[in-house]
C-alpha positions in Angstrom: 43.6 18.7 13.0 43.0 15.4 11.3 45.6 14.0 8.3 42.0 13.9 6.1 41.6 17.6 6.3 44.5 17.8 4.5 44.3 14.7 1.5 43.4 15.8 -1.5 41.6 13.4 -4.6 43.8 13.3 -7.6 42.2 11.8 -10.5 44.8 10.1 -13.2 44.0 9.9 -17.0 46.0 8.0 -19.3 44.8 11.0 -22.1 46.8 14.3 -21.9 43.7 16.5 -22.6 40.1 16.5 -22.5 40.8 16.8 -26.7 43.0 14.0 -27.1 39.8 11.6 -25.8 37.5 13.2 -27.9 39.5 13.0 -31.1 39.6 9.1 -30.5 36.1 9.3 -29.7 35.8 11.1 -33.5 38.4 8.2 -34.8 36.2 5.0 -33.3 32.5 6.4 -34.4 33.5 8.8 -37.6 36.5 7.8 -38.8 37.0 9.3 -42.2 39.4 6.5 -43.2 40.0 2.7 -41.9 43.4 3.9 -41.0 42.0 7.1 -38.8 39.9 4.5 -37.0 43.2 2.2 -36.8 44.9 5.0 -35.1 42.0 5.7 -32.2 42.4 2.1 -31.6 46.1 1.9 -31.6 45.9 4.8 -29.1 43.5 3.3 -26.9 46.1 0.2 -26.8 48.6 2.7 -25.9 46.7 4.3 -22.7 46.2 1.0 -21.8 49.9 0.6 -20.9 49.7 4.0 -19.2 46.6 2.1 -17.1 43.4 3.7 -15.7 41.5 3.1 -19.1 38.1 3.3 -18.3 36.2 0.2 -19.4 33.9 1.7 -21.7 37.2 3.0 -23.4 38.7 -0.4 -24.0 35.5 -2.3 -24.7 35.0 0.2 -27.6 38.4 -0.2 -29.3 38.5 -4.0 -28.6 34.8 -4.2 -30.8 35.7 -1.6 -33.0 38.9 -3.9 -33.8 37.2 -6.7 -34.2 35.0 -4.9 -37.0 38.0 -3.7 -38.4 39.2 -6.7 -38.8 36.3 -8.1 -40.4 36.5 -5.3 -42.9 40.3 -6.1 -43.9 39.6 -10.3 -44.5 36.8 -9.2 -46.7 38.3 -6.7 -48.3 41.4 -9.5 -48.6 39.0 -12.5 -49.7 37.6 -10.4 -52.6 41.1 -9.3 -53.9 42.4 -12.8 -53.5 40.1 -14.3 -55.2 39.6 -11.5 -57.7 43.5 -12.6 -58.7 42.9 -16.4 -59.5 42.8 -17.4 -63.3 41.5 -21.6 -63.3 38.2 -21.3 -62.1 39.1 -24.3 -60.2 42.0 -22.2 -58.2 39.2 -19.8 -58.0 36.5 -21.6 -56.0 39.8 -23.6 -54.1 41.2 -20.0 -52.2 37.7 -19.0 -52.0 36.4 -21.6 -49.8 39.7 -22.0 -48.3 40.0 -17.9 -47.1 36.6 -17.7 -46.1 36.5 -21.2 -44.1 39.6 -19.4 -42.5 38.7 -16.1 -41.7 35.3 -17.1 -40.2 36.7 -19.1 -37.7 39.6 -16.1 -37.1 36.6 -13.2 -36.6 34.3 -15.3 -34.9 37.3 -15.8 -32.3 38.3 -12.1 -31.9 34.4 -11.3 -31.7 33.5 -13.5 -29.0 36.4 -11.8 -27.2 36.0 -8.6 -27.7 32.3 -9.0 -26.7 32.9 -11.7 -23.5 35.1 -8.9 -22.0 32.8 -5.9 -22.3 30.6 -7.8 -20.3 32.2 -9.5 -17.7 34.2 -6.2 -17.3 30.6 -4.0 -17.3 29.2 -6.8 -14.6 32.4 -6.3 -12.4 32.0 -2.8 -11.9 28.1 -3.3 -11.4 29.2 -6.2 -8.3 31.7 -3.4 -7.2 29.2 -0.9 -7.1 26.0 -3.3 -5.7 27.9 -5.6 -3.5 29.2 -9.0 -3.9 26.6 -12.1 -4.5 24.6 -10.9 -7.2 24.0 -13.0 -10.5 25.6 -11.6 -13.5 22.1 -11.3 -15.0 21.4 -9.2 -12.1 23.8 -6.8 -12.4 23.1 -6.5 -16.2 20.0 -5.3 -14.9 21.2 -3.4 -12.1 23.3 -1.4 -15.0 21.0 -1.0 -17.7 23.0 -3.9 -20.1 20.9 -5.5 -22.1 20.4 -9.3 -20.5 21.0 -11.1 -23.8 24.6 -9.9 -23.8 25.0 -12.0 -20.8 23.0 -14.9 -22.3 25.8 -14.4 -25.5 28.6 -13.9 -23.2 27.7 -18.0 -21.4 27.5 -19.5 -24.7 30.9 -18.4 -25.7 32.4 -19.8 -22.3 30.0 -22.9 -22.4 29.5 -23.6 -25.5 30.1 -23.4 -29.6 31.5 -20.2 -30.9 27.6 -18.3 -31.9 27.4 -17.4 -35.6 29.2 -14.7 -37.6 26.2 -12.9 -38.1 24.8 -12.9 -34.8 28.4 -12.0 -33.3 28.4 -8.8 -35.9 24.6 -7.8 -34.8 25.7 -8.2 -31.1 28.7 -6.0 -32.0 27.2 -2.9 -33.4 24.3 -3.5 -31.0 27.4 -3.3 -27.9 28.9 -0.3 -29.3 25.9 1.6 -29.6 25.2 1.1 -25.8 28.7 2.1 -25.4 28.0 5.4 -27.0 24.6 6.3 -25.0 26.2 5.3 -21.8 29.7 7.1 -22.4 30.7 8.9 -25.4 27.4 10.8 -25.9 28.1 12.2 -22.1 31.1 13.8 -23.0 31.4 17.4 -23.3 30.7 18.1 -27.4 33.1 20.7 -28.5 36.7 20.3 -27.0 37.7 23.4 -28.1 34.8 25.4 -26.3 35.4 23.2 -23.1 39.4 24.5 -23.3 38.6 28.2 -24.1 36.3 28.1 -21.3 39.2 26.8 -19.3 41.2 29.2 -20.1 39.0 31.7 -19.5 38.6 30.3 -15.8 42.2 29.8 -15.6 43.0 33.5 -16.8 40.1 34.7 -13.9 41.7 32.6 -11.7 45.2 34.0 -12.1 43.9 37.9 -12.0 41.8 37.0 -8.6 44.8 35.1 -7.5 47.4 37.8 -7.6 44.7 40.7 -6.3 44.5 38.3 -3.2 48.2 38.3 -3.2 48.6 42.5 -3.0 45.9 42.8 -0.6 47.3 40.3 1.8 50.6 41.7 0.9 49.5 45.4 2.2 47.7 44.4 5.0 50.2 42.4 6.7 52.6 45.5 6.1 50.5 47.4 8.1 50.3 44.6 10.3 53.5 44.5 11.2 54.3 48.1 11.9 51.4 47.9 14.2 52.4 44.7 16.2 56.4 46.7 16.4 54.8 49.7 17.5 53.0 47.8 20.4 55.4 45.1 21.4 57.8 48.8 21.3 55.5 51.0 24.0 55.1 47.4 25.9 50.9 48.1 25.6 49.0 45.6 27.7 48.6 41.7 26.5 45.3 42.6 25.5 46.1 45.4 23.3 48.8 43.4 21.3 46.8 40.7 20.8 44.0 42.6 19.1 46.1 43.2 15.5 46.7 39.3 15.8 43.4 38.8 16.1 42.0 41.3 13.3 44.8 40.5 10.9 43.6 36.4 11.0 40.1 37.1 10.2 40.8 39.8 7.3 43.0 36.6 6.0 40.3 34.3 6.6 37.9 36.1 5.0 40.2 37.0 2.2 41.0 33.3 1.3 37.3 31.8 1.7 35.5 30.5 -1.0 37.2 28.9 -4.3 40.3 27.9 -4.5 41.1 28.4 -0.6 44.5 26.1 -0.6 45.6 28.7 -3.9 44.9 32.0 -1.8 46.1 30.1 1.3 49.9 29.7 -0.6 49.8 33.5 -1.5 49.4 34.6 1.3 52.6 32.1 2.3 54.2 33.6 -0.8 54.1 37.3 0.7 55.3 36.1 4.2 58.2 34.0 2.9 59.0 35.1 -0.7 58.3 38.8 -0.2 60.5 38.3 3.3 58.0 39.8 6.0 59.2 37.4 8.6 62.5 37.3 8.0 64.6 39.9 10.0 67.8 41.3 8.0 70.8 39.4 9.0 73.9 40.6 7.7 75.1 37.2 8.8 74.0 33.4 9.6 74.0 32.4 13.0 75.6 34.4 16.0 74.0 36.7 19.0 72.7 38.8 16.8 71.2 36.7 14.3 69.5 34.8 16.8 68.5 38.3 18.5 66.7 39.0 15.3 65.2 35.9 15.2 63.8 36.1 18.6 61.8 39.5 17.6 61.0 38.3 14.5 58.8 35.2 16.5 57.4 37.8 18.8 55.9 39.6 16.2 54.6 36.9 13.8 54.1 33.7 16.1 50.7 34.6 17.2 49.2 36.0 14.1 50.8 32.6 12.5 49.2 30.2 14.9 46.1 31.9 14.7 45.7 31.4 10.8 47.1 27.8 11.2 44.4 26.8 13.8 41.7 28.8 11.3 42.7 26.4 8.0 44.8 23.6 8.1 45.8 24.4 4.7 47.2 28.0 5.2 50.3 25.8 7.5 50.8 23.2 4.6 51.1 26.3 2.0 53.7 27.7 4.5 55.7 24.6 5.2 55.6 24.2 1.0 57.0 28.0 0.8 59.6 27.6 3.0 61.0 24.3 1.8 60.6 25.6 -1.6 62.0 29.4 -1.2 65.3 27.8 0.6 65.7 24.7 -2.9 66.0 27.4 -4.9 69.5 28.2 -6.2 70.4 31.6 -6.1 74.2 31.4 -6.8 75.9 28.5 -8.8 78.3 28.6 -5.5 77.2 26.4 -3.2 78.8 27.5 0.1 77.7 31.2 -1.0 73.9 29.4 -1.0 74.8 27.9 2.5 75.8 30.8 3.8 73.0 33.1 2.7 71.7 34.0 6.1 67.6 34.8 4.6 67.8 31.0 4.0 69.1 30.6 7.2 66.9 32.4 9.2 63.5 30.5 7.1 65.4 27.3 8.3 65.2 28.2 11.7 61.9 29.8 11.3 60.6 26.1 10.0 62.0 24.3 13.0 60.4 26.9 14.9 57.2 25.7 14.0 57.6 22.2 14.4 59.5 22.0 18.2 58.9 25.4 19.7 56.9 25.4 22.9 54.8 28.1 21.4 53.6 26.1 18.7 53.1 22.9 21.1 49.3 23.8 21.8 48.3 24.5 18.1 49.9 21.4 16.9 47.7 19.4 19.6 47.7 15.3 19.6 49.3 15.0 16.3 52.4 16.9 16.1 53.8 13.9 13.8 51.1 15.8 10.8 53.5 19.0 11.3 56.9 16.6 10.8 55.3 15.0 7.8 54.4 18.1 6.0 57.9 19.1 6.2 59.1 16.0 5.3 57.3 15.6 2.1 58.0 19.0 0.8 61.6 18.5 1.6 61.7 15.3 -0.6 59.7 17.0 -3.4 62.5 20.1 -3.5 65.7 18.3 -3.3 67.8 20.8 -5.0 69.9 21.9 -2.2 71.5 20.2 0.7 69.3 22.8 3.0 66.2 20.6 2.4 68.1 17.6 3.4 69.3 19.1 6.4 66.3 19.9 7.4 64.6 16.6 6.7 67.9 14.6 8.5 67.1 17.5 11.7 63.6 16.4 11.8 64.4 12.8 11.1 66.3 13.0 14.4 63.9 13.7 17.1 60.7 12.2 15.1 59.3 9.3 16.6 60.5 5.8 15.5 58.0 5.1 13.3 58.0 8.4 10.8 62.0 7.5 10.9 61.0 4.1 10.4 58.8 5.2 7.0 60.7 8.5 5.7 64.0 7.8 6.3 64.7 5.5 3.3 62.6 8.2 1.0 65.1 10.7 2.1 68.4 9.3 1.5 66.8 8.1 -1.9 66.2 11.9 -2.5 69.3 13.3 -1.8 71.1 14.6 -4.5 74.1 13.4 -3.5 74.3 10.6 -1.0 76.6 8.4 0.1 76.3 5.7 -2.2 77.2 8.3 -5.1 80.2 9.6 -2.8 81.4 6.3 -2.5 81.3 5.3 -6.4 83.1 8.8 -7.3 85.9 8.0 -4.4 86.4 4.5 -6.5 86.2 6.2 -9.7 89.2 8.4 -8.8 91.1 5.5 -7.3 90.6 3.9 -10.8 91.4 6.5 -12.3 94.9 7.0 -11.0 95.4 3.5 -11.3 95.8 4.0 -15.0 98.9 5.9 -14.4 100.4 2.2 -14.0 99.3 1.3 -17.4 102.1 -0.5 -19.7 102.3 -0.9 -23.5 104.1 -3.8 -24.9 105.2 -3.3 -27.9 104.6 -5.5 -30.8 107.3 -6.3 -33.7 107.2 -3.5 -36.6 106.6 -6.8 -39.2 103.1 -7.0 -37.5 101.8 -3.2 -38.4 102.7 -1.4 -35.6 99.8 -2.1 -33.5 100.2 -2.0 -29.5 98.6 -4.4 -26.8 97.3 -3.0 -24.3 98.1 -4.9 -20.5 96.9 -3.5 -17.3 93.7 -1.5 -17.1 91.7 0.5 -19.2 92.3 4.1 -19.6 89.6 6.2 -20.6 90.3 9.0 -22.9 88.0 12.0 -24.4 87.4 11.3 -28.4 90.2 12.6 -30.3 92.7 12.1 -27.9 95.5 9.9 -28.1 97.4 8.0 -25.1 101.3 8.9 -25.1 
C-alpha cells in the first residue's frame, strides 16, 4: 500500500460559496450602483489577502477599478468646474483637473492592463513550458496579440493614450467574461438546491449503508463465536471472514467509498462490536477479553484493510476520535473508562502486533502516520497524546524526527504551560509579602504601593 493511495486533492477558495463569487460576478458586470461595483471590487481585494485568487478574478477588479476611477474624476472635473464663478477660475481648475487626472488614469490603466497580461502569459509558460515568446503564449491562450504589443509599450515606452487605454480596457474585460465568468454555473441558487439535494441523498444512502453493515457484522460475529466455540477446522472459520469482507466491499463500492468506508468504522468502534465488556481497565481479565476479542475480529479486519486502504484510515480516525471525546467533565473517570481503554489497546494492536505485520507489508511507517495525524487533529484528551507519545517511542528516527515537535505543539497541556502555571503560583504567593507605606493624611490618604503587584478580581479591595 502506497502513501498516494491514500492523498486526497483539496482545492482552497478564498470565496465561502459558489454564491458569494457569483454575486461579485453580478457586482463587476451589472452593478446597479457605482457603490455595488465598489463593493465586488473591494471584495476581490479582500480574497486576495486570503490568497488563491484566480487571475482572471483579480485582473477583472483591477480594470473594473481603473474604470471606476475614471468615472469618479469625471464625475469630480464637471462638479468642480460646474462650482467656479470668474470664468477665468473656470477655464484655470479646468485645465488644471483634467491635465491632472489624465496623467493619474492613464497610470492606473496601464497597470491594471500590464498585469492581466503578463499574469495571463505566466500561466500560458506554466502550462506550455518555459522558452516561449510572450507573443506566443498569447497565442497559445487565445489573448489577443495586441494586448501584448500594448503591454511593451507601457514598459518601453510613453504611457499610450487615454482613449486607447479605455478601448483596450473594455476590450480586456470582455475576454475576461467569455473565458471565465460566462463558464460559471448561471443560477447559484439552483447549483445549491441541487447540492442539497445530493447532500440530503447522500446522507439517506449513507446511514442505509450504516444499518446494513451494522446487521451483518452482528451476525458476523455470533457466527465467528460460534465457530472459534466448537473449535471447527481453520477452513471453516475462515469462510465468515472471508464472506463478511466482500459483502463490505461490495457494500462500500462506488461513490463516496472513503464515506461508507468510515461507517462501517462507525459501527465497529462507536456501536462497540469489537470491544469486549470490561468492567475494569487493565488486569487478567481485561486482557483475557481482549485476547478473544482479536480472535474474532483480526482476520475479518485485515482482510478489509488489504481490500481498500481507506477502510484502515477510517478506522484509525474512529478510534482516535471515539477515545477524544469527553464523556465525563472528570478527567480520571475518562481515564479510567475501560471501553476507551480497550480501543487503545485495540489501536496499538494494529500498528505492532505480529498479526498485523504481513498486511502492513514494507511500509509499516504509513500505519504510524495515520495514527499520528489523527491523534494531533483530536487533541481533546491526554489518551490521544498517549498514544501518539507510545507510538512516538518505537517509530523510526525519522517519523520522531518530523512528528514529534507537532505533538507536543498539540498537547493541550504541555510542559511549557505546566511550567508557566508553577511560576504563576510562586508569584502568586509572593504577594503575601506585599507592604503598604503609608503616606501622611495631609496628602489625601492615598497609599504606595512597594513590593510586587497583586492582582485582584474587579471590585475587590486589598486589606
Amino acid at each position: 500500500m502506497s502513501p498516494q493511495t491514500l492523498q486526497r486533492n483539496y482545492f482552497v477558495t478564498p470565496w465561502r460559496s459558489h454564491a458569494d463569487l457569483l454575486n461579485v460576478r453580478h457586482g463587476l458586470y451589472s452593478p446597479s450602483t457605482p457603490a455595488e461595483q465598489s463593493h465586488a471590487i473591494a471584495t476581490v481585494a479582500a480574497w486576495k489577502q486570503r490568497g488563491n485568487v484566480p487571475h482572471a478574478v483579480e485582473s477583472t477588479a483591477l480594470l473594473m477599478d481603473a474604470m471606476l476611477l475614471h468615472a469618479q474624476f469625471s464625475t469630480s472635473n464637471a462638479r468642480q468646474v460646474s462650482f467656479a464663478a470668474d470664468p477665468a477660475e473656470w477655464a484655470h481648475q479646468g485645465v488644471t483637473a483634467v491635465t491632472a487626472s489624465s496623467f493619474a488614469l492613464r497610470a492606473a490603466y496601464t497597470t491594471a492592463l500590464s498585469r492581466f497580461v503578463t499574469g495571463f502569459a505566466d500561466l500560458g509558460r506554466h502550462r506550455n513550458g518555459p522558452g516561449q515568446s510572450m507573443f506566443d503564449v498569447a497565442r497559445s491562450i487565445g489573448l489577443p496579440p495586441h494586448f501584448v504589443e500594448l503591454r511593451h509599450e507601457v514598459a518601453h515606452e510613453d504611457l499610450p493614450g487615454l482613449a486607447r487605454l479605455v478601448r483596450s480596457a473594455r476590450e480586456a474585460v470582455n475576454w475576461l467574461w467569455g473565458v471565465y465568468w460566462a463558464k460559471l454555473p448561471q443560477d447559484a441558487w439552483e447549483a445549491e438546491a441541487g447540492e442539497e439535494a445530493a447532500a440530503q441523498v447522500d446522507m439517506q444512502s449513507l446511514a442505509a449503508v450504516r444499518l446494513e453493515a451494522a446487521e451483518y457484522l452482528k451476525k458476523f460475529r455470533s457466527r465467528r463465536v460460534t465457530a472459534l466455540k466448537s473449535k471447527a477446522k481453520a477452513k471453516d472459520t475462515a469462510s465468515p471472514s472471508l464472506q463478511a469482507q466482500q459483502h463490505c466491499q461490495n457494500l462500500c463500492c462506488g461513490e463516496d467509498e472513503a464515506a461508507k468506508w468510515t461507517q462501517v468504522a462507525s459501527v465497529l468502534i462507536d456501536d462497540g462490536l469489537i470491544v469486549p465488556s470490561l468492567k475494569q481497565k487493565k488486569g487478567p481479565l481485561a486482557d483475557s477479553a481482549l485476547q478473544g476479542a482479536y480472535l474474532i475480529w483480526d482476520d475479518l479486519l485485515i482482510m478489509l484493510a488489504a481490500g481498500s486502504p481507506l477502510f484502515i484510515e477510517a478506522f484509525l480516525e474512529r478510534a482516535i476520535a471515539h477515545n477524544a471525546r469527553l464523556t465525563t467533565t472528570d478527567e480520571d473517570r475518562d481515564r479510567a473508562d475501560p471501553t476507551k481503554w480497550a480501543i487503545y489497546r485495540w489501536i496499538m494492536h494494529v500498528l505492532d502486533s505480529d498479526n498485523w505485520l504481513e498486511m502492513r507489508g514494507e511500509s509499516p511507517v504509513l500505519f504510524e502516520i495515520l495514527a499520528l495525524r489523527e491523534c494531533i487533529l483530536h487533541p481533546n484528551t491526554q489518551w490521544s497524546h498517549e498514544l501518539a507519545e507510545e507510538i512516538l517511542e518505537g517509530a523510526e528516527m525519522d517519523v520522531r524526527a518530523t512528528w514529534k515537535s507537532l505533538v507536543e505543539a498539540s498537547a493541550l497541556l504541555s510542559d511549557h504551560d505546566a511550567e508557566v502555571e508553577e511560576e504563576a503560583t510562586k508569584e502568586t504567593k509572593r504577594t503575601d509579602d506585599v507592604k503598604m507605606e503609608d503616606v501622611p493624611s495631609e496628602q489625601g490618604g492615598w497609599r504606595r504601593e512597594t513590593g510586587a503587584w497583586e492582582s485582584l478580581p474587579i471590585g475587590m479591595v486589598a486589606e
